[in-house]
Structure formats: C-alpha cells, structure tokens
C-alpha positions as CSV (number, residue, x, y, z in Angstrom):
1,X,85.7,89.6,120.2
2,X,84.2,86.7,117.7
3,X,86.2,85.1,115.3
4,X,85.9,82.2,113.5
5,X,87.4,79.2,112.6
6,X,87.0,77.6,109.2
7,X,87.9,74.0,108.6
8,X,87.6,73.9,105.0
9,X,90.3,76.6,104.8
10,X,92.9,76.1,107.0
11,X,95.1,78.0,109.0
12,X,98.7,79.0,108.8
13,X,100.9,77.6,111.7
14,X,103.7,79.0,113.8
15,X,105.8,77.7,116.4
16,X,105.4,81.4,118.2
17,X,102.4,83.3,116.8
18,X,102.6,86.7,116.8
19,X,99.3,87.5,119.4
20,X,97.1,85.7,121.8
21,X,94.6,85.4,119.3
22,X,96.9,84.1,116.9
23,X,97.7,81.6,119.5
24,X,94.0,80.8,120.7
25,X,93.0,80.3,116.9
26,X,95.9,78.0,116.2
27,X,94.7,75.9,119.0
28,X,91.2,75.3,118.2
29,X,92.1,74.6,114.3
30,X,94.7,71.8,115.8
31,X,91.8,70.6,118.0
32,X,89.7,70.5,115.5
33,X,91.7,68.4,113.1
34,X,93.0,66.0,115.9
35,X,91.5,63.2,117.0
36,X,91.8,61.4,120.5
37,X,94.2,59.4,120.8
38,X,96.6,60.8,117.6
39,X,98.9,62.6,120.3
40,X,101.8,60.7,122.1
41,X,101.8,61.2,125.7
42,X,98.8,63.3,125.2
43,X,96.3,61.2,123.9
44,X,93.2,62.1,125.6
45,X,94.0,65.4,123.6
46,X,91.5,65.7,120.9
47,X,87.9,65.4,119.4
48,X,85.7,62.3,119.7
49,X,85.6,60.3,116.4
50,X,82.0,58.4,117.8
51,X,80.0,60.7,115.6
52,X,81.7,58.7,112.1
53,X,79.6,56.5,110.6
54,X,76.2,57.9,111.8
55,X,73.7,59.3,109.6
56,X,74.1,63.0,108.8
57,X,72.0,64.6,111.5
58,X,73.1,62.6,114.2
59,X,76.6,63.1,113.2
60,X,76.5,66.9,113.5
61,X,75.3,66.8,116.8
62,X,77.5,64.5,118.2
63,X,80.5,66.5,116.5
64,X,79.3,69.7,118.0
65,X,79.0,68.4,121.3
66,X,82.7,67.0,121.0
67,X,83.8,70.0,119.4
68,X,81.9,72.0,122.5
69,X,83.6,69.9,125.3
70,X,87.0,70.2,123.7
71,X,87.3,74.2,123.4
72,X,85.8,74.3,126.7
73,X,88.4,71.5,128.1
74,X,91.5,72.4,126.4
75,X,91.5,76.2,125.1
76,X,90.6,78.4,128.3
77,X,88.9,81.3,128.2
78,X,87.1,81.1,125.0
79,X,83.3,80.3,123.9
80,X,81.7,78.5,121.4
81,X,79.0,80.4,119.6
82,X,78.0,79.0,117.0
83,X,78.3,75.6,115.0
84,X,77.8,75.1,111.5
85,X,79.4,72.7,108.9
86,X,79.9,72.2,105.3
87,X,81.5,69.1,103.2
88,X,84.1,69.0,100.7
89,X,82.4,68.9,97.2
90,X,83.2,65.7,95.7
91,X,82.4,64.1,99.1
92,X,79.0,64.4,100.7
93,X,79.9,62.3,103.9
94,X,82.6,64.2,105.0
95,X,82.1,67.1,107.5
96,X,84.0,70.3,107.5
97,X,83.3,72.5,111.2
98,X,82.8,76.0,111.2
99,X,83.3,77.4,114.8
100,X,82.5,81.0,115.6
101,X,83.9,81.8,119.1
102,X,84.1,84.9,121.4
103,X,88.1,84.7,122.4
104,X,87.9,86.5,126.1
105,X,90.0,89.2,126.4
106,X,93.8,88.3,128.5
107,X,94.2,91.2,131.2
C-alpha cells in the first residue's frame, strides 16, 4: 500500500499508535524532521544536514538521497517511491519533503 508523508503538514504523535502503519508513518515523519546527531545515545539517528547551504538543485538531491538511505536504514520494510518537495511561503530557501512510500505488508 502507498502512502505518503507530508512535511508541511505534520503528523499527530502517539506513544502507542493504534496500527503498524500508524507506527511506520510516525517513524518516517520523526526521521524526516531529525537530524544526525539531535538524538542522545542515538545520534547517528537521523538525516544528513550536508545538503544546507547548496543551491536549490543540488540541495534536493542530496536531501533525497539522505532521505533514501535513512528509510531504508532505519524503518524496515518500507520503500521510497517518490520524492518531491515544496517550501514554506514566506521562505523560498527552506525545503519541505514529500515522501510517497509502499509500507510492505507485516505477516
């Protein structure tokens, strides 16, 4: 199944959500807002900040290739499909993901 994940939105958090999905969703938006080295005692945990200060093209492909390698490295079982990004509207510079993803069904 493909769902996707909206950065400019937001997602609401639980300390026990309610279905695997929930869960696997959860994950990626707290991936995706995480840098490395934000987490204590896990701070390899996160995405690559490199791609900050780069010109715009270069820094959406160097934040979907960190946002690639960190679903595939921290939330099993899922696949990134698709890529795209937007910006907040007062602020050109700043990139907002939009990850569609095929969430592999649990047996």
């Amino acid at each position: 199944m493909t769902y996707t994940i909206d950065c400019s939105k937001g997602v609401a958090l639980s300390l026990a959500p309610a279905t695997h999905v929930d869960e696997v969703i959860q994950g990626i938006f707290i991936l995706l807002n995480t840098y490395i080295g934000e987490v204590p005692c896990f701070r390899e945990f996160g995405i690559d900040p490199a791609y900050k200060d780069k010109p715009i093209p270069i820094a959406k492909a160097l934040y979907a290739s960190a946002i690639t390698e960190g679903i595939e490295k921290y939330i099993p079982g899922v696949t990134v499909d698709q890529i795209t990004f937007t910006h907040k509207s007062d602020d050109m510079s700043t990139l907002l993901p939009k990850v569609e993803v095929t969430i592999n069904e649990q047996d």
